[in-house]
N, C-alpha and C positions, 0 to 999 in steps of 0.2 A: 565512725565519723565520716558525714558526708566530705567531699572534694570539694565543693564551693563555701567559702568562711560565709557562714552567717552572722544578722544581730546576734541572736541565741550564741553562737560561740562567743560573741567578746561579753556578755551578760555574764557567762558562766565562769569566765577570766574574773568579774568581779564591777567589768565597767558600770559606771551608772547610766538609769535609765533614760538619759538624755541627749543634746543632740551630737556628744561625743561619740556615742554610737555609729549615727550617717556621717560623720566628719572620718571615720577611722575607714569606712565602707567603702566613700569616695575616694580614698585615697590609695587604699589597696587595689581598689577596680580599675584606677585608672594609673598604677606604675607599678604594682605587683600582684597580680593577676596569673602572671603563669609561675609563681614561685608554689614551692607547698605549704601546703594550712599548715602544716605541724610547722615551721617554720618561721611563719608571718604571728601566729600564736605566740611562740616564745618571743619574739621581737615585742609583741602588742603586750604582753604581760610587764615586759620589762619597762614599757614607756609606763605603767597605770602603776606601777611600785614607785619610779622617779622619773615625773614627767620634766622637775626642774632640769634634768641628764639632755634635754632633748631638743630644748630651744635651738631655735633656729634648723634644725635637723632638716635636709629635703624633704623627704617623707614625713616622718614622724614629727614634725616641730608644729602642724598644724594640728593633729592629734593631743599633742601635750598642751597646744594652750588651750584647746577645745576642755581640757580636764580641769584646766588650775585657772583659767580665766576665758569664757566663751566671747564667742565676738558676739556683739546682743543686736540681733535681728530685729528689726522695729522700723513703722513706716516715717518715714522724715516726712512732715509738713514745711512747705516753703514759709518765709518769715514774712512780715505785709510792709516791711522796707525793704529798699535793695541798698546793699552795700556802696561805696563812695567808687565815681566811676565818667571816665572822658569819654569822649567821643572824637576823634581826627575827623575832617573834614565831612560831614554830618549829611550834607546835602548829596553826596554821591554816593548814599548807604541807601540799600531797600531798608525800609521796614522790616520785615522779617527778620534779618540779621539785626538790627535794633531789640526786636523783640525776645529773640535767645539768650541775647545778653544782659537783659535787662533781666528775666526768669533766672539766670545763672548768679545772678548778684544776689537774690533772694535765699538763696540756698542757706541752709545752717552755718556750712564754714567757708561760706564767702567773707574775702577782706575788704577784696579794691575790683575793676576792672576797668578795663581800656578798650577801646573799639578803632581798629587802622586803616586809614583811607583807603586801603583796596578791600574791604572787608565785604564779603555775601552771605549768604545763605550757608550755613553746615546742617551737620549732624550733633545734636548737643551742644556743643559751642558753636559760634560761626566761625568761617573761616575769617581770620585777621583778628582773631577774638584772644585776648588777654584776661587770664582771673588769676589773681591772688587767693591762695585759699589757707586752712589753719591746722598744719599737720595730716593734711589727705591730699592723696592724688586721684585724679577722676580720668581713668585710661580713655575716657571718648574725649576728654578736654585736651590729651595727648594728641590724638589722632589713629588712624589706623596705619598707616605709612610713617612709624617711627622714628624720629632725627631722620627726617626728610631733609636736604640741604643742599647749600648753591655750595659751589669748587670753582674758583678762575684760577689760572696759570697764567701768566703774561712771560712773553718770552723775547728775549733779545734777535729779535727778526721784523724787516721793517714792514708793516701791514700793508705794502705794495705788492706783497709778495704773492698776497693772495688772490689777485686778478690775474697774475701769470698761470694759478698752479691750482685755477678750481679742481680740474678734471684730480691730481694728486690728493689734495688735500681731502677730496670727498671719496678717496679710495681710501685714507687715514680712516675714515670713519667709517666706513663699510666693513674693512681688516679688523678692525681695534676696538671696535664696541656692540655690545648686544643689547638685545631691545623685547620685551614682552615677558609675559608666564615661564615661557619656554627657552630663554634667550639666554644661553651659559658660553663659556670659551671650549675651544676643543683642549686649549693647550692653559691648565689652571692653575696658577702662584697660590703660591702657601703666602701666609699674613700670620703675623705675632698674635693676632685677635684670637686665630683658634687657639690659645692659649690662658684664654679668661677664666676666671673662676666662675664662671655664670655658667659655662658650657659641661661644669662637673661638677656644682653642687646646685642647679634647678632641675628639678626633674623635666616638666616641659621644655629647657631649653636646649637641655643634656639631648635630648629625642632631635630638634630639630640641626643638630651642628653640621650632620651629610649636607642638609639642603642650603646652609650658609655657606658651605666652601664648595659647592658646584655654581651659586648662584655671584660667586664674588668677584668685580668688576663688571657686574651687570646692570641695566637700567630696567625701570620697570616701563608701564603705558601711561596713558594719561598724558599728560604735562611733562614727563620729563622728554631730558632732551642733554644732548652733547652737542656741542657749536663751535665753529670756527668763528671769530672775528677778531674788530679792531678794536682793542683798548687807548684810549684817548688819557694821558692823565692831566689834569686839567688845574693842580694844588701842587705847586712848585714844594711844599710845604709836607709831601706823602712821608708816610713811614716809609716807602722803600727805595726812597732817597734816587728816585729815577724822576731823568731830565723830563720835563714837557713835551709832549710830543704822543707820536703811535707807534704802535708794540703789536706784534701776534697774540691773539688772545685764544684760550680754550676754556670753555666756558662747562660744566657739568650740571644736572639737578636732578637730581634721585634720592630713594631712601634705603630704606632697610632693605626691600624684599619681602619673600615669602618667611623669613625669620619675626621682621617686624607685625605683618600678617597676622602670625599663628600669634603671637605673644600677645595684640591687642584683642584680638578674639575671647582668648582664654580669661583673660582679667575682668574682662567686660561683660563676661557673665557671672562671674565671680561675685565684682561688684554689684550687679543688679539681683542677686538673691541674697549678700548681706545688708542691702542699701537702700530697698524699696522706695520709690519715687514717688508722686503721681504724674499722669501720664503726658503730660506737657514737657517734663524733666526729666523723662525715666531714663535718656542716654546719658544724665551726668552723677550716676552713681559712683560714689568714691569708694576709696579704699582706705583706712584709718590709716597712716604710718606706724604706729604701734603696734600694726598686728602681724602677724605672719606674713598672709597675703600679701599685704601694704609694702612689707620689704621686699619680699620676693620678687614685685611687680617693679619695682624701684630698680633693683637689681638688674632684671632683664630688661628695663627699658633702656639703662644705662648702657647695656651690652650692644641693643638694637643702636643705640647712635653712636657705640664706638663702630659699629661691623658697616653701618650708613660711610661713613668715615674713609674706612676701613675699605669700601668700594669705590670710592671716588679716587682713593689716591695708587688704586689699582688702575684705575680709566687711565689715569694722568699721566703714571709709569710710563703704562704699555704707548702711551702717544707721543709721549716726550721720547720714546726710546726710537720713532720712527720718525720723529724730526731730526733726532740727532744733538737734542738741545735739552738743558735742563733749565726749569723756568725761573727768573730772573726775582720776580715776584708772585706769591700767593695772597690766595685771599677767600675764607672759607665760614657758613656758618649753618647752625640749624635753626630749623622750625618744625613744629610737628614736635614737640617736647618739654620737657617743666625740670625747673629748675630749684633748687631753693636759694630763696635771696632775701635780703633784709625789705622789708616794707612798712612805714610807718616805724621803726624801730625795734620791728618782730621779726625774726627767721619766718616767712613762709613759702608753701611751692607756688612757682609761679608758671601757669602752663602758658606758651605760646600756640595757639594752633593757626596755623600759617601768620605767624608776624617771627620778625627778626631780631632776637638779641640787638641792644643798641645804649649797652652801660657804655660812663665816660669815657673815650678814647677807643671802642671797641669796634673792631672794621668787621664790613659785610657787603654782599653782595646782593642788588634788588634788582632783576629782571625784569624790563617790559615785555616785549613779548617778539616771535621771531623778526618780526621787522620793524621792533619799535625800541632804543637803546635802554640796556639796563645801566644803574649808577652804580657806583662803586662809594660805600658810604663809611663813616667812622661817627661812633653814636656819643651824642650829648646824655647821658647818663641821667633822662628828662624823665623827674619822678610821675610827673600826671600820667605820662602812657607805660608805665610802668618798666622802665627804661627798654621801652619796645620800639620797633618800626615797622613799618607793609614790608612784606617779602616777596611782591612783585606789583601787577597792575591792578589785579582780580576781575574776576569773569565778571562781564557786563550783560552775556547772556551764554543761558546753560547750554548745556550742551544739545541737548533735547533742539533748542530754539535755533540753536549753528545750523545743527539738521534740514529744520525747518525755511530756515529765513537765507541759506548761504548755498552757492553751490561752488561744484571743483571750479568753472573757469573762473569765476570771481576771484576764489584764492590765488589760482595760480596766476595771473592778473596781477594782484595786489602783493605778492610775492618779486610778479617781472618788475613792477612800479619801483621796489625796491633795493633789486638787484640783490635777492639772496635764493641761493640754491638748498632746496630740502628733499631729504630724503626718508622716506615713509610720512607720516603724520597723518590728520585726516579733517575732515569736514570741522568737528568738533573742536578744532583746536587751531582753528583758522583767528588770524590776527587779530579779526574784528571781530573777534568773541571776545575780546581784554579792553578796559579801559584805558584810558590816552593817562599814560607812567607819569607823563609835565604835569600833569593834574593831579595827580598822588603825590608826586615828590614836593608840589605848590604845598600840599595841606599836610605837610608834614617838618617842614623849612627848621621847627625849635627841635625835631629829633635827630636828627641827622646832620652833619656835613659829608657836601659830597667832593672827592678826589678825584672821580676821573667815570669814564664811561667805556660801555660795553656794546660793539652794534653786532648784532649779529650776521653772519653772511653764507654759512657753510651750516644748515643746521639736519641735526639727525634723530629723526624720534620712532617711536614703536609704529609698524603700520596699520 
């Protein structure tokens, strides 16, 4: 008996000729590979006697349903209606991002979609892009940066404080927070997270748990950022029953990490060889809920926005423990995730890829940009956008065109104009690269009430 399992051994176990075969292949090659064939053999005999034994199994539950029920590979043609679908503030939207979400409405198990005044250009969905769909989840309508999400702390300290104490406050942030690929603590907290069931019954996520607890309380690049400022509350009328006036604020927005990373990767090839597209759509292949995969992904995405979570309120700690203060009021949500929710009268998943939860009564936090205030909003449960809202300004130009059209003294200029201090960030993500937030929050007025406000003044991003 050769060392490496082939087709030919699980034929000879009795498997049938088809594509339970490469589902068993895949499986072995890619999380039991260094076990012995005599071994992986008797396990594989026992799932082909009682596949019903195996449901849901790590390993073997994709095998067994591969036996008793295959997931049926076949190319999806779009349908020549798009399903029912708003648009927020229309006139400040490219086309393009029009155009994605209009192909995504088309889709088989498209229900509803919504489009949010900071909405641009993505990948698969746009960003600020909202779809109802009917028992599938589509890991690019997720995002790649899973439960991606805003974190404010507001703290009983008067926002005078931080003209006294830049040079302090901007050593808070230097001390207490990390930024990039590579950006972990020397000194790293354990969290009830690594204790999930995700992290001991996925095989991929079982694999990635070292690089979620080196990387936790950590930021990634891009867009995120940790900020000092002033929180203004402006609704006599808040849930956290604080007077009117200004408070210290700390402000977070990050995701998953390299956990959320590897998890959308892996799905999203998954899904594009059960789900075949054509090629205008091919990044919104789904994953059936029904099936293995479908859970599995469900599973792990759940886990990527608790450990999202899970990072921020490790930022928050280690900040608050260097103030000396515990924050007064919170206020936190994600984006970059799917939910299921009633729609029309139907349970379905509803993915946000950059927009913000905004059911009745339900608070959030929508960033302008470093020198432009974010709101602090609590959502009208407003069925046309799917009780959604913008989850910041949205880029007005990519990043490529910052490069292009911006240089350092302009920002740091536009920076002095506003009297806020930053440390790292770049070209890319200079302020007038985001649209004017009073203009978004103008075309968005039936989804949202806003509480109060967020300026920023102390801000920290990757370099």
């Amino acid at each position: 008996m050769g060392k490496k399992l082939k087709g030919k051994d699980l034929i000879k176990l009795g498997f049938p000729k088809n594509n339970s075969i490469n589902i068993a292949l895949g499986q072995i090659n890619r999380y039991r590979k260094r076990e012995k064939k005599e071994k992986i053999l008797t396990e594989a005999k026992e799932v082909l006697l009682a596949p019903e034994k195996y449901n849901n199994h790590p390993i073997w539950g994709k095998v067994a349903e591969g036996l008793v029920k295959p997931v049926e590979v076949r190319m999806h043609e779009l349908k020549n209606t798009r399903a029912p679908f708003n648009i927020f503030g229309e006139n400040e939207i490219d086309d393009q991002a029009k155009y994605q979400l209009y192909n995504s409405l088309k889709l088989p198990i498209a229900v509803a979609g919504a489009l949010m005044p900071d909405a641009h250009t993505g990948y698969g969905l746009p960003i600020g892009g909202v779809l109802a769909t009917d028992n599938a989840v589509i890991p690019y309508g997720v995002g790649v940066d899973i439960g991606c999400r805003m974190s404010l702390s507001v703290f009983d300290i008067p926002a005078s404080y931080l003209k006294g104490k830049v040079h302090q406050y901007k050593q808070f942030l230097l001390d207490y927070t990390q930024f990039g690929m590579y950006g972990v603590h020397k000194k790293r907290n354990d969290h009830e997270i690594f204790s999930h069931e995700a992290f001991s019954t996925v095989p991929l996520v079982k694999r990635l748990k070292e690089k979620a607890y080196k990387q936790l309380g950590s930021s990634g690049g891009g867009n995120h950022f940790v900020e000092f400022g002033i929180v203004t509350i402006t609704d006599q009328n808040n849930e956290f029953n604080l007077p009117l006036g200004e408070y210290l604020g700390l402000l977070s927005h990050s995701g998953s990490r390299g956990l959320g990373a590897n998890i959308a990767k892996h799905y999203t090839y998954l899904a594009s060889k059960q789900c075949p597209l054509p090629k205008q759509v091919q990044h919104l292949a789904w994953l059936d809920l029904n099936t293995h995969d479908g859970q599995e992904y469900w599973m792990a995405m759940n886990l990527a926005g608790d450990y999202a979570k899970a990072c921020h309120d490790d930022i928050h700690k280690r900040i608050s423990k260097a103030l000396g203060k515990k924050p007064i009021a919170t206020v936190e949500n994600h984006h970059n995730f799917a939910w299921k929710q009633n729609v029309n009268g139907k349970e379905c998943v509803v993915h946000r890829k950059g927009a913000t939860p905004a059911s009745k009564g339900e608070l959030g936090i929508i960033p302008g940009s470093m020198t432009a205030p974010g709101f602090i909003v609590r959502g009208t449960g407003n069925e046309m956008s799917l009780q959604s809202a913008s989850h910041g300004a949205g880029r007005l130009h990519s990043r490529k065109k910052c490069k292009e059209n911006f240089t350092g003294s302009q920002m740091k200029q536009h920076l002095k104009n506003h009297d806020v201090t930053l440390i790292g960030g770049g070209i890319d993500e200079a302020p007038m690269a985001y649209k004017d937030i009073k203009n978004v929050m103008a075309n968005q007025l039936e989804l949202v009430e806003v509480l109060g406000t967020f300026t920023p003044k102390i801000v920290r991003m990757a370099k």
